[in-house]
C-alpha positions in Angstrom: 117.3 36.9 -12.6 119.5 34.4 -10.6 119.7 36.2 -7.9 115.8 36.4 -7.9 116.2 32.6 -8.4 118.4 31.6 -5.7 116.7 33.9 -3.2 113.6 32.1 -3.7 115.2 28.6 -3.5 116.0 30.2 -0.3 112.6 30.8 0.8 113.9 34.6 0.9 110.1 35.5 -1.3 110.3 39.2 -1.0 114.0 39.8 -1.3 112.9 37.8 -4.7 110.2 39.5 -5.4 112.1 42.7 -5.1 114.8 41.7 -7.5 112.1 40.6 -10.2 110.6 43.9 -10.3 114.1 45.1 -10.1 114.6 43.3 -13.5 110.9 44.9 -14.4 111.6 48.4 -14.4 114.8 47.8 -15.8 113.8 46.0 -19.0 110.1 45.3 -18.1 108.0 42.6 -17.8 109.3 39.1 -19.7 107.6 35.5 -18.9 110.3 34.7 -16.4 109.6 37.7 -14.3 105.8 37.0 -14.3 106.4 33.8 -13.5 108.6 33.9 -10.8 106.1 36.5 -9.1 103.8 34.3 -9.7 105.3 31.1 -7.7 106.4 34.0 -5.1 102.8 35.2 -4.6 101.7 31.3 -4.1 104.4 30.8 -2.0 103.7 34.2 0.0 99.1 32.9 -0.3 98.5 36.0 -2.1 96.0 33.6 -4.3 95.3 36.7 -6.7 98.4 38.2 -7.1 99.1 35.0 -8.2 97.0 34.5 -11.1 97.3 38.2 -12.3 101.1 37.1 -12.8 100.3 34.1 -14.7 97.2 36.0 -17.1 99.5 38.6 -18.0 102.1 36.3 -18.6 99.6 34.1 -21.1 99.2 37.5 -23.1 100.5 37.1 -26.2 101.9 33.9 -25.7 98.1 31.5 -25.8 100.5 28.8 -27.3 102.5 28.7 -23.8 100.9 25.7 -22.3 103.5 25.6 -19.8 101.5 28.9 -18.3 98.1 27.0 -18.8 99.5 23.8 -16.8 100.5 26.8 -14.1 97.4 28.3 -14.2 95.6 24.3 -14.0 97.7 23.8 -11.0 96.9 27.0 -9.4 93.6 26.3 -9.7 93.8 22.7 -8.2 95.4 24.1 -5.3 92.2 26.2 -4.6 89.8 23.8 -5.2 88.4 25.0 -7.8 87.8 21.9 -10.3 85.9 23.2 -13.4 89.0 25.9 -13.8 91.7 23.4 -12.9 90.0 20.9 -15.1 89.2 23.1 -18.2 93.2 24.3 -18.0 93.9 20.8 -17.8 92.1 19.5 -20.8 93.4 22.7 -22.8 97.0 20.8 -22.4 96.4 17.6 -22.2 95.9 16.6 -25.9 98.8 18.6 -27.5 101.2 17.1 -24.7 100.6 13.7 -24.0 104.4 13.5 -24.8 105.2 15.2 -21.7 105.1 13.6 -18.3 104.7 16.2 -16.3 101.2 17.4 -17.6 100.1 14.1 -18.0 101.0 13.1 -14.3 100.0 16.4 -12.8 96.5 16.0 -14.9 96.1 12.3 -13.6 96.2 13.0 -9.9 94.2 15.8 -10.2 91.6 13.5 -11.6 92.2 11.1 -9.2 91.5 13.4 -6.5 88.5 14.3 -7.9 87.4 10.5 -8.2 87.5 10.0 -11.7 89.2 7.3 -11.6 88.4 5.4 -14.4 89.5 8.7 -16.5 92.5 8.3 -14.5 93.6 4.6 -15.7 93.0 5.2 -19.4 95.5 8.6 -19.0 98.3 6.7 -16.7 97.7 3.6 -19.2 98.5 6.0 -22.3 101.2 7.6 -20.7 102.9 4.4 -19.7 102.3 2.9 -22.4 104.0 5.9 -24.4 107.0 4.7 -25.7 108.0 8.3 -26.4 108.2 8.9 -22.7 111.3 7.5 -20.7 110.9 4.9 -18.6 113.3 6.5 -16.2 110.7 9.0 -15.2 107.9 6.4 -14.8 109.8 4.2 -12.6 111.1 6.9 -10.5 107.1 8.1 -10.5 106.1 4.6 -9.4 109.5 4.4 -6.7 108.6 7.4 -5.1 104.8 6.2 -4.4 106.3 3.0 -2.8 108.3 5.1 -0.4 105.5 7.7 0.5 102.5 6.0 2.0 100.4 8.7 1.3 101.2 8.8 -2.1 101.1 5.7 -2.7 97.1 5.9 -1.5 96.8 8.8 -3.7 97.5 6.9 -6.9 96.7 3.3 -5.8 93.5 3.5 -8.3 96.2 3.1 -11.1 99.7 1.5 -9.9 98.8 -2.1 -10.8 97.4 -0.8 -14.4 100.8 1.4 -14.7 103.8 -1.8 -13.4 101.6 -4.1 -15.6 102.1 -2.2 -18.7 105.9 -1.3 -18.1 106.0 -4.9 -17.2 104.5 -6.3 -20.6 106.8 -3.8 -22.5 109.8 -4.5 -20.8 109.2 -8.1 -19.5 113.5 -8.6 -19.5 114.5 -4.8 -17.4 115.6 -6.3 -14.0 114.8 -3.0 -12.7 111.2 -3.1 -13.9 110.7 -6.5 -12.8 111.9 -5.4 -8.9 109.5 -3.0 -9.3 106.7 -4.9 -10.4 107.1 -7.3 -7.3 107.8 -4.3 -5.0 104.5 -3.0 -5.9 102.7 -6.1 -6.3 103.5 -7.1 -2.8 102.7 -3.7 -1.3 99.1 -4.2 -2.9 98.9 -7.9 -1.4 99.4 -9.6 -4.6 102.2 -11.9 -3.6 101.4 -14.7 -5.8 102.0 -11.9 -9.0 105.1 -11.1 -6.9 106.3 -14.5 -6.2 106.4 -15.7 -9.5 108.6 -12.5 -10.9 110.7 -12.4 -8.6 111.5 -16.1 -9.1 112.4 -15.1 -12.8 115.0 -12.2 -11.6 116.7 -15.3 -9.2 116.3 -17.8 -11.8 
């Protein structure tokens, strides 16, 4: 299976895929395999090769929402909203805990202009004390070096530093970037006056 791995970190997709089923008629089909055709197949734009991976990889295993946030994603990427949304809302309640759905669910909805859906998820999830704040910064940093990102998710960023903010009002790096995103957004008198208090 590493081989299958690093071959497709490699961009090599059918040497991969060749290994996987290697590993298939060897011991047949396991999650892994399934999966890793399944990010091959995307990878390759063979669309419905793709989701027959990830259904036959959900059998037996309806608990697997890692699959379902797969399968949402999948969806997304074809543009096809009531399936990415219902696999998305399958997830979401169970796993508010975990970043990645709850990210991957909130841009979805903000490209589909639900925004105000949008702020009450990013709100919860930065407001989650159960999530690290490493990964929200980091989520927030990478918007402020990606203009198009930051555009993506502009609808929420001031909701999203202002609740970090208010729960960590003394972390010097939360505080850099609540100016840093306050001044991107134009509000420089917000900025001003915290990044007196990291000086002062």
């Amino acid at each position: 299976y590493q081989i299958a791995a690093l071959m497709e970190k490699g961009k090599d997709n059918w040497q991969s895929l060749f290994y996987l089923e290697k590993i298939e008629n060897e011991v047949g089909q396991t999650r892994e395999t399934l999966l890793g055709k399944s990010r091959i197949y995307e990878n390759l734009g063979m669309k419905k090769e793709a989701l027959s991976q990830l259904r036959l990889a959900i059998v037996g295993h309806e608990e697997d929402y890692v699959v379902y946030g797969m399968m949402a994603e999948h969806f997304r990427m074809m543009s096809k909203n009531d399936s990415a949304e219902y696999y998305y809302e399958k997830i979401y309640y169970d796993h508010q805990d975990d970043a990645n759905v709850v990210l991957s669910y909130g841009e979805f909805l903000l490209a589909t202009e639900q925004n105000e859906k949008a702020v009450k998820m990013y709100a919860s999830l930065f407001g989650n004390s159960r999530v690290d704040d490493g990964i929200k910064v980091r989520y927030l940093y990478s918007a402020l070096q990606d203009q198009n990102f930051f555009n993506k998710i502009r609808p929420i960023i001031d909701t999203a530093v202002n609740i970090l903010l208010n729960n960590s009002p003394d972390k010097l790096n939360i505080m850099s970037l609540y100016c840093d995103v306050n001044y991107r957004l134009g509000n420089y008198d917000a900025s001003s006056i915290v990044l007196r208090e990291i000086i002062a």
